[in-house]
DRENSE-201920 format. One record per residue (C-alpha): residue number from 1; residue in three letters; chain; x, y, z. Coordinates in steps of 0.02 Angstrom, whole numbers. Example, Ala and Ser with C-alpha at 12.3 -4.5 7.8 and 13.67 -1.06 7.14 Angstrom:
2
num | residu | chaine | X | Y | Z
1 | ALA | A | 615 | -225 | 390;
2 | SER | A | 684 | -53 | 357;
// end
This chain:
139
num | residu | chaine | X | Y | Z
1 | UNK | A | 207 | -617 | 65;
2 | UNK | A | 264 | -620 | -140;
3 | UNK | A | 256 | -468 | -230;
4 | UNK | A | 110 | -528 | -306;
5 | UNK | A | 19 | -544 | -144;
6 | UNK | A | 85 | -372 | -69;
7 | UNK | A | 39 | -279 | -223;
8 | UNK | A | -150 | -364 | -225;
9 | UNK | A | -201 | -381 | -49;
10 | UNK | A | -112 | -221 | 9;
11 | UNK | A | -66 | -101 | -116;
12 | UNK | A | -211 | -141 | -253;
13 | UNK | A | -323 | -155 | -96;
14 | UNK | A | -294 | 17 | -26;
15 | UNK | A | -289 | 90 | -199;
16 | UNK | A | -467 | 29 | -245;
17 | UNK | A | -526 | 87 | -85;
18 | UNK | A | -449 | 266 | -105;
19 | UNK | A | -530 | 261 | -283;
20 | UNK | A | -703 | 227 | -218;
21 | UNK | A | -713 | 384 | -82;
22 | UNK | A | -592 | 511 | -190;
23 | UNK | A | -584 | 625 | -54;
24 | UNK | A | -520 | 544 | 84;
25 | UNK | A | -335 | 641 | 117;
26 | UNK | A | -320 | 450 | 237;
27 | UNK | A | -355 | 347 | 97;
28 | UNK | A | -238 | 446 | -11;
29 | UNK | A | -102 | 422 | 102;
30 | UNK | A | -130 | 251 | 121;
31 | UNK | A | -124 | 216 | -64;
32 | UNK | A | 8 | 322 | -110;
33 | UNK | A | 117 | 251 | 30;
34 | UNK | A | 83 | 60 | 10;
35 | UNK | A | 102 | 60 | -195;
36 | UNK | A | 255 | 142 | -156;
37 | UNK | A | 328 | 2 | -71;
38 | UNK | A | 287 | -135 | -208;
39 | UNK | A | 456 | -87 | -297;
40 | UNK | A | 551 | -157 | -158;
41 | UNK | A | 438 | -309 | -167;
42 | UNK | A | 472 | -328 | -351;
43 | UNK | A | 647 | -292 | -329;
44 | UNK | A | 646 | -452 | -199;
45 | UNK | A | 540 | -550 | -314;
46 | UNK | A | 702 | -504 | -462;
47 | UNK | A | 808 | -555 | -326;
48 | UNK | A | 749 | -725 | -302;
49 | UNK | A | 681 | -675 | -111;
50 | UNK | A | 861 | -687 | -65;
51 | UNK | A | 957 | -604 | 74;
52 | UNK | A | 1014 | -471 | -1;
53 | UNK | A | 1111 | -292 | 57;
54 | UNK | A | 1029 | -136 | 69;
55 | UNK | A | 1130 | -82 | -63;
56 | UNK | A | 1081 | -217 | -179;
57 | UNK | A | 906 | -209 | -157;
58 | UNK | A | 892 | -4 | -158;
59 | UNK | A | 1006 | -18 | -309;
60 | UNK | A | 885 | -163 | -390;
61 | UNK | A | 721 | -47 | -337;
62 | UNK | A | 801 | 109 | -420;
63 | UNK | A | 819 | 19 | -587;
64 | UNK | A | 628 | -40 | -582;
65 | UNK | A | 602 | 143 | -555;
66 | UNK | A | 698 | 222 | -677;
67 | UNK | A | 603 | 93 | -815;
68 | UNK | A | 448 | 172 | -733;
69 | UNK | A | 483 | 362 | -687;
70 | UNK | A | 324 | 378 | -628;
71 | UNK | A | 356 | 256 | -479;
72 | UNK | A | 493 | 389 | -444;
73 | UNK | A | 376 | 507 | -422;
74 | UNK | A | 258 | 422 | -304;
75 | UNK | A | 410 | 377 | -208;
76 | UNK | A | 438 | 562 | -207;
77 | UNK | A | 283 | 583 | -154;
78 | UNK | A | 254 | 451 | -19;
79 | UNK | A | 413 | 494 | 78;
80 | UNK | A | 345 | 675 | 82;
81 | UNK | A | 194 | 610 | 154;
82 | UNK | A | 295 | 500 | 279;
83 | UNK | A | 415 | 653 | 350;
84 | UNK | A | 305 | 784 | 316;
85 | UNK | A | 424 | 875 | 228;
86 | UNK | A | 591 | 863 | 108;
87 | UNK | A | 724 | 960 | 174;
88 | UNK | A | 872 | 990 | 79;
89 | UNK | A | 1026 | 1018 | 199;
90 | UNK | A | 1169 | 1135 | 154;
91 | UNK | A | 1337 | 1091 | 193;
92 | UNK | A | 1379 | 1239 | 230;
93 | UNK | A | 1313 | 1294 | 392;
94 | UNK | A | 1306 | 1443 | 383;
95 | UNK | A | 1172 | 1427 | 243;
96 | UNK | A | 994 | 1375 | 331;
97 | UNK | A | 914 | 1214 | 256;
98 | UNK | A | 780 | 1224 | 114;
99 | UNK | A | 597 | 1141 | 106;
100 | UNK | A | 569 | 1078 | -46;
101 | UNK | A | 397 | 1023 | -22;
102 | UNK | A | 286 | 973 | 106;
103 | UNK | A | 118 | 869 | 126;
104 | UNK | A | 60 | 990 | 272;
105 | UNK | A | -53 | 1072 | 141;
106 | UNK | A | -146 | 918 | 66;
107 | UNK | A | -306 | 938 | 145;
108 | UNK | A | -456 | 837 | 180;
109 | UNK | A | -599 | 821 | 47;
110 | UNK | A | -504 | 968 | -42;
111 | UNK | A | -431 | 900 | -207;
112 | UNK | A | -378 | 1064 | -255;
113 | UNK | A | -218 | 1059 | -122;
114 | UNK | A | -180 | 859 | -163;
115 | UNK | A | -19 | 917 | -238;
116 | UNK | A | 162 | 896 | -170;
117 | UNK | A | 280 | 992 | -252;
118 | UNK | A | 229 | 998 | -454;
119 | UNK | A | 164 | 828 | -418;
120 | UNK | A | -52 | 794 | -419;
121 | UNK | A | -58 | 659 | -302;
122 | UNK | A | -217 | 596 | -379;
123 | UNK | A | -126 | 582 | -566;
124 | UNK | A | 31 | 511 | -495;
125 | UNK | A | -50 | 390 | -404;
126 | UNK | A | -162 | 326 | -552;
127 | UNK | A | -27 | 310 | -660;
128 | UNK | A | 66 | 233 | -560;
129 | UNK | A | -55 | 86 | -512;
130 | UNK | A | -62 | 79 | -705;
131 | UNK | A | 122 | 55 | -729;
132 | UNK | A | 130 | -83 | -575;
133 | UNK | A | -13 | -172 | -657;
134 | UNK | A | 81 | -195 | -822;
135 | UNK | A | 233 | -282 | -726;
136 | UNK | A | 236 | -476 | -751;
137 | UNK | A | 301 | -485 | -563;
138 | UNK | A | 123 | -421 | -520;
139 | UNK | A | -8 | -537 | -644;
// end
């Protein structure tokens, strides 16, 4: 599957379906999580579809994001929704680990609490379908 096909069978897919029931917490997820991914697709597209190292692609991926902040933010986002939680560990031990935010809050048909952190998951997530669409990887 190109980036092409990822981000309009999958991502675009998911996204459209989100935006026609705006309160579905599943659809949300599903959006947010899936049009996260599409930088790593574009990144491969970039990359020729190569095999490539972890390192290369993540580092590839981060500069499509940094063009883009908003794709940083959904991937903020969309791993909180994965884990649950970030969790910031201390090196020290004897200093106890620190949420930063958590997705346990986001709750069905309640668009009020669709916020991780400062982020509005609704806001992120339509801007960030907005800057995808603009990429030529994606047309």
């Amino acid at each position: 599957m190109t980036a092409s096909e990822f981000f309009r069978d999958v991502a675009k897919g998911n996204y459209l379906q989100f935006t026609s029931n705006p309160g579905s917490r599943r659809l949300l997820w599903n959006a947010i999580v899936s049009m996260n991914t599409v930088a790593e697709y574009v990144a491969l597209d970039r990359l020729g579809y190569s095999q490539v190292s972890r390192q290369t692609l993540d580092q590839a991926s981060r500069q499509i994001r940094d063009t883009n902040p908003i794709l940083s933010d959904l991937k903020y986002c969309a791993e909180t929704f994965k884990h649950v939680r970030k969790i910031k560990d201390h090196p020290n031990l004897t200093v106890p680990f620190t949420t930063i935010a958590t997705s346990t809050g986001v709750a069905d048909h309640d668009v009020a609490t669709w916020k991780i952190d400062q982020h509005d998951l609704s806001q992120v997530l339509e801007k960030a379908f907005a800057a995808l669409s603009g990429l030529s990887e994606l047309k």
